[in-house]
N, C-alpha and C positions, 0 to 999 in steps of 0.2 A: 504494500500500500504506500509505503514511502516515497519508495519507485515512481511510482504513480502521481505522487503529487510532486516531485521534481521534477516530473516530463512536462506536467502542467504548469508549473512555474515558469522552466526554460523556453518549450517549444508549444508555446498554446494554441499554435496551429492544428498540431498534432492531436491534442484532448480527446475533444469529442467520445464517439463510438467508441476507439482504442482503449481508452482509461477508462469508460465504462464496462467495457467486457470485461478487463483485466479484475477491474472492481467486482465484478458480479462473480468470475470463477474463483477469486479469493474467498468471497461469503460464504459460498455453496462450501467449498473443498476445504475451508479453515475453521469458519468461525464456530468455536463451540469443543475444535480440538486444539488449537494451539492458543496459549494464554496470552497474548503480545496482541497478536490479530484480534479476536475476544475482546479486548481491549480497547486495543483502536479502534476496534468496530464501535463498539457502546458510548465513549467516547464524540464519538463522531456523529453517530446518530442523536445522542442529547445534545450537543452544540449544534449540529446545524437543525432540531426538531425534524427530523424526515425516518423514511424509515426504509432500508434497503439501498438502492440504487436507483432509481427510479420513478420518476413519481407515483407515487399509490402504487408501486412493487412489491406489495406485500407477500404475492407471487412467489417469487425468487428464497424466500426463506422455505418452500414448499420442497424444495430441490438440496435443501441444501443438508448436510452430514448431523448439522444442530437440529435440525425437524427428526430425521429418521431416531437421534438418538433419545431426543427431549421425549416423542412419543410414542419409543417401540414398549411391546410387551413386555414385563417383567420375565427375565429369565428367555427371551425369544427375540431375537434382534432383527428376524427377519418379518412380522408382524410389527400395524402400527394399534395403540388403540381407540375406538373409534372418537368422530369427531364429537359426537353427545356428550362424552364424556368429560366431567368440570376441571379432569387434571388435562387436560387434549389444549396444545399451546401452539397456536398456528404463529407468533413473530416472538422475537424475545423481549425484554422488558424494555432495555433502550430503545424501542418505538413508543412507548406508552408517555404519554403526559405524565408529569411528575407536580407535584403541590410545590405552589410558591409562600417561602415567608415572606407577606409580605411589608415588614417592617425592614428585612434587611435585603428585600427584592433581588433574593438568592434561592433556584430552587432545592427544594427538598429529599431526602430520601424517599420521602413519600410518592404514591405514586395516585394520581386520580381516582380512575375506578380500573385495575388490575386485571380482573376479570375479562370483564366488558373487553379491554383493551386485546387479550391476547385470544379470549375464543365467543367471540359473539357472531350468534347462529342468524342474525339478518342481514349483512352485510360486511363491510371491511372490519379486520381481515380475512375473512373464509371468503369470501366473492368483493370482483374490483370495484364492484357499484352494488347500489343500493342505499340505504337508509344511511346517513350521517353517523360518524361514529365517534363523540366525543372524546376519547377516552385515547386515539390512537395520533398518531401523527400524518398527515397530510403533507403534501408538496406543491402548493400549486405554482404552476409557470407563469412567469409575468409576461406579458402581453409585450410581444415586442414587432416594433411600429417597421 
């Protein structure tokens, strides 16, 4: 990921696509087994409020080594278990809204609404659209002229 934001710094021609992909195979293939990645992922996602790579890519955690592990079966790694279920975590928590103090307008450990944020059965995350999801983080693009 470092990599990836030096290319962007140096050659920001380059960006685009390329450091997206890059960004995306790292999530999938890292995050969740290597602690540095994990990091900077979470990191990354609380400072810029987004979640994934992409706008509303909430997707992409579906694919990735942290999904398979976060929801296989107890003792059966090659089952998940199902999405009904209230431990079933479709993103990880650095997507989620976090509570602000707001006396020292720093936020919090806390986290909004938890739940809601990582397995809510009407919309994001489990599907790209539908009903508003307070609880998660959004990306929207700015309108460029």
């Amino acid at each position: 990921m470092l990599i990836g934001l030096l290319l962007v710094l140096v050659f920001p021609y380059l960006a685009g696509d390329n450091v997206g992909a890059v960004m995306l195979k790292n999530l999938k293939d890292n995050y969740g087994t290597l602690a540095l990645v994990t990091t900077s992922w979470d990191y990354l996602q609380g400072y810029l409020l987004c979640c994934a790579v992409d706008d509303n890519g909430w997707s992409a955690w579906r694919e990735s080594k942290w999904f398979l592990d976060e929801n296989s079966v107890l003792l059966d790694d090659t089952q998940t278990i199902p999405a009904s279920n209230p431990a079933f975590r479709m993103v990880p928590k650095s997507c989620c809204y976090r509570k602000m103090n707001y006396l020292t307008r720093q936020l919090t450990d806390e986290y909004e609404n938890l739940d809601r944020c990582q397995n809510w059965q009407y919309g994001p995350p489990k599907f790209t659209s539908g009903p508003h999801n307070d609880a998660i983080y959004y990306r929207v693009k700015a309108n460029k002229a």
